[in-house]
C-alpha positions in Angstrom: -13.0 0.2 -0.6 -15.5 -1.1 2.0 -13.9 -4.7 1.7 -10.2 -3.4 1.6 -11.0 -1.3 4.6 -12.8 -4.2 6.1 -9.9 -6.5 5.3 -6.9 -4.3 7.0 -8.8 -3.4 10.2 -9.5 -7.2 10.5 -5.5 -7.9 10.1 -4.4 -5.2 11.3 -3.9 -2.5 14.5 -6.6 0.5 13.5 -3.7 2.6 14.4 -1.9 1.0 11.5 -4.1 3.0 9.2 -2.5 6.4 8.0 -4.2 9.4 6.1 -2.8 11.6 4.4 -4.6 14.5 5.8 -4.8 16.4 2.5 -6.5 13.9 0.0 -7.7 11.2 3.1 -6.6 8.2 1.0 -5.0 5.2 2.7 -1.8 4.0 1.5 -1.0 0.7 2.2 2.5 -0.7 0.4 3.0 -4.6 0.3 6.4 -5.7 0.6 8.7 -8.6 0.9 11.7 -8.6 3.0 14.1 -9.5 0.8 13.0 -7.3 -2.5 15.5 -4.5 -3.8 12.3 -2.9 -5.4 10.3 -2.9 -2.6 13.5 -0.6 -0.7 13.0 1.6 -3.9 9.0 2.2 -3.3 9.7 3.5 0.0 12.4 5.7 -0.9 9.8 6.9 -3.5 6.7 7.3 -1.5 9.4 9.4 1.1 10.1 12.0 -1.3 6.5 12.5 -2.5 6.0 12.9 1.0 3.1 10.2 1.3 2.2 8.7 4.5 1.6 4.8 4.7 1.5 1.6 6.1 4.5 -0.8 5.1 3.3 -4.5 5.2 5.7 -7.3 5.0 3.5 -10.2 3.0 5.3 -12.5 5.2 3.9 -11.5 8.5 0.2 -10.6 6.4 0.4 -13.9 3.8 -3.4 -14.3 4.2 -4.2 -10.6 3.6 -2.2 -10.1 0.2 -4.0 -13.6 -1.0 -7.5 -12.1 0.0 -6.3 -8.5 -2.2 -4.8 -10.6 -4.5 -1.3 -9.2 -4.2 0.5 -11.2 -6.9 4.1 -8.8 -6.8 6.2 -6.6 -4.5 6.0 -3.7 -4.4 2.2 -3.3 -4.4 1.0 -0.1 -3.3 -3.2 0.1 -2.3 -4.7 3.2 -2.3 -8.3 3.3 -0.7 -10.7 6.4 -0.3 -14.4 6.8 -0.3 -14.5 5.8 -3.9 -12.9 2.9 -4.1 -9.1 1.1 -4.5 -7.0 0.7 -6.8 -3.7 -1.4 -6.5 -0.5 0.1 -7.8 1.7 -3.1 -8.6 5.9 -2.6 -9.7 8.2 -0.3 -9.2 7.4 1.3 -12.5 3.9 1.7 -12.0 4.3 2.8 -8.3 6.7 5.4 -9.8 4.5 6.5 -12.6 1.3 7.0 -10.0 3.5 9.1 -7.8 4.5 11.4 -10.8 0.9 11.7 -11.7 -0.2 12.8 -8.5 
């Protein structure tokens, strides 16, 4: 968690960073600008009601390297006891029906 934290404040505006208030984890979803998926995450993470921080991989190329981000959509979830990367529009959607 300590280096994911580390790694957005470094590339990114602190008031980038959302909570959600209830569970203070960090959301972060990786996306390109051109993926159909990635449209379909958001919609997702909408309805569960899920605050987060959209990052387009081309504005944040060397970020997603240093997490190694290897698809869109890629949602990072960081609290106090660690992260865990959520890669696919499957796998985002299966997470969000778990929580």
């Amino acid at each position: 968690m300590l280096r994911l934290k580390s790694l957005l404040k470094n590339e990114l505006p602190s008031s980038t960073l959302q909570k959600t208030a209830d569970e203070n984890f960090e959301y972060s979803l990786f996306v390109t600008k051109t993926c159909p998926n990635c449209k379909k995450a958001k919609s997702l993470l909408a309805k569960s009601g899920i605050n987060y921080t959209e990052i387009a991989v081309e504005d944040e190329p060397q970020l997603a390297l240093e997490l190694d981000l290897r698809q869109a959509p890629s949602l990072v979830i960081s609290s106090q006891n660690g992260t865990k990367t959520v890669s696919g529009i499957s796998n985002i959607k299966r997470y969000l029906e778990g929580k």
